[in-house]
C-alpha positions in Angstrom: 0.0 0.0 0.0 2.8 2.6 0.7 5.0 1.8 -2.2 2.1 2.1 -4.8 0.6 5.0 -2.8 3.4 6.6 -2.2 4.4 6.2 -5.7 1.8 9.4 -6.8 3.4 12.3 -5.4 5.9 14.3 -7.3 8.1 15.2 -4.9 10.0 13.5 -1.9 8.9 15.8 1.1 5.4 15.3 0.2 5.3 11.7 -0.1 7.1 11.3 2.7 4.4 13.1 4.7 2.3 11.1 3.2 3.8 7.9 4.4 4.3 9.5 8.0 0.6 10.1 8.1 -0.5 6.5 6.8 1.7 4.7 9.2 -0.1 6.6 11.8 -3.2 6.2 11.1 -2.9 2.6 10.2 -1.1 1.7 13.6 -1.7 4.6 16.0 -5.2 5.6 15.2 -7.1 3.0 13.7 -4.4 0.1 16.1 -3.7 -2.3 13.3 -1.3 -4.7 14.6 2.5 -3.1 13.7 4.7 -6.0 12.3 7.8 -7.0 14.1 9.2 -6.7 10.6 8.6 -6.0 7.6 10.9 -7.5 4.7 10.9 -5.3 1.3 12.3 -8.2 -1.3 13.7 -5.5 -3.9 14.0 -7.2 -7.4 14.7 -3.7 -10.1 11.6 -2.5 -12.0 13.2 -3.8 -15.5 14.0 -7.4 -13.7 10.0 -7.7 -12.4 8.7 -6.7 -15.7 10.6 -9.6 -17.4 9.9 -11.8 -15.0 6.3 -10.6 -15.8 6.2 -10.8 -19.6 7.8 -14.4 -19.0 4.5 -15.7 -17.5 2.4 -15.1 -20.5 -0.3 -13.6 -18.3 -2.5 -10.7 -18.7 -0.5 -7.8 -16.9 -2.2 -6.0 -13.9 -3.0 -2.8 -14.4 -0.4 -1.1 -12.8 2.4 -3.7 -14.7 1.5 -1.7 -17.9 2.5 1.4 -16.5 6.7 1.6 -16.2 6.3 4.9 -15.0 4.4 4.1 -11.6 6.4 1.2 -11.3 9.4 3.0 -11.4 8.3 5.7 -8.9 6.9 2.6 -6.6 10.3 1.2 -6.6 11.9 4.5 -5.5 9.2 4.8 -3.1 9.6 1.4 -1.5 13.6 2.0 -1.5 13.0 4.8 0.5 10.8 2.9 3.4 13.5 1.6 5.8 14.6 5.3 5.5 11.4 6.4 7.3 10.6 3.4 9.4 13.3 0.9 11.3 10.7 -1.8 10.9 11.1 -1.9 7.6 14.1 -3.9 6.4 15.3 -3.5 2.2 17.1 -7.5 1.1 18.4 -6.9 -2.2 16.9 -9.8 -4.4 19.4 -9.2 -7.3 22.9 -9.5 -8.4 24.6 -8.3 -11.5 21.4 -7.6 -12.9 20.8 -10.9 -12.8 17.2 -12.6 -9.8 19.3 -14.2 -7.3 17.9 -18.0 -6.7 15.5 -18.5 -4.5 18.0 -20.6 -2.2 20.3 -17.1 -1.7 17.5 -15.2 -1.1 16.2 -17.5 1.5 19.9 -17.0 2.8 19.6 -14.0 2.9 16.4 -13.2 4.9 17.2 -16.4 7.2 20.2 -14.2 8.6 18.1 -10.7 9.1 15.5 -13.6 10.4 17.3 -16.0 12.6 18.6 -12.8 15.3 14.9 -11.7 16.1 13.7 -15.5 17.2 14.5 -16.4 20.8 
């Protein structure tokens, strides 16, 4: 919701407001449950959209519009800026989807610390 939200203002002060004010009044005002975590799996705008075409399904609405996506992406980047709950794994390397083993590598070590 915040990255594609987010993703409609122009300018970085605004949308960061923006987000302020939706985190509070998702979990301060209206008491929605606030994660422990929250893992953003980044995979680059031109990467998803192959990985898209590849399936051979009709694309969401949104899938058809690079520019949004592109601004989503930024905005999503930009979360574990504003909020420490929010943790950013890179899902890529040399342009190139890691597997699904290294990224499971990867969030098992930002995972493993919080269970006790």
């Amino acid at each position: 919701n915040m990255g594609h939200q987010g993703s409609k203002f122009t300018n970085d002060p605004d949308r960061d407001a923006y987000l302020q004010w939706l985190y509070k009044l998702e979990y301060e005002e209206n008491k929605i449950p606030v994660p422990d975590v929250n893992f953003i799996l980044h995979v680059p705008t031109v990467i998803s959209q192959n990985l898209v075409s590849k399936r051979g399904q009709k694309k969401y609405i949104y899938e058809n519009n690079q520019e949004h996506l592109l601004r989503a992406e930024q905005t999503y980047r930009k979360l574990p800026e504003l909020f420490e709950k929010m943790v950013l794994s890179e899902c890529c390397q040399d342009g190139k989807l890691m597997t699904t083993e290294q990224i499971h590598k990867i969030l098992w070590e930002r995972i493993a610390p919080l269970l006790n």
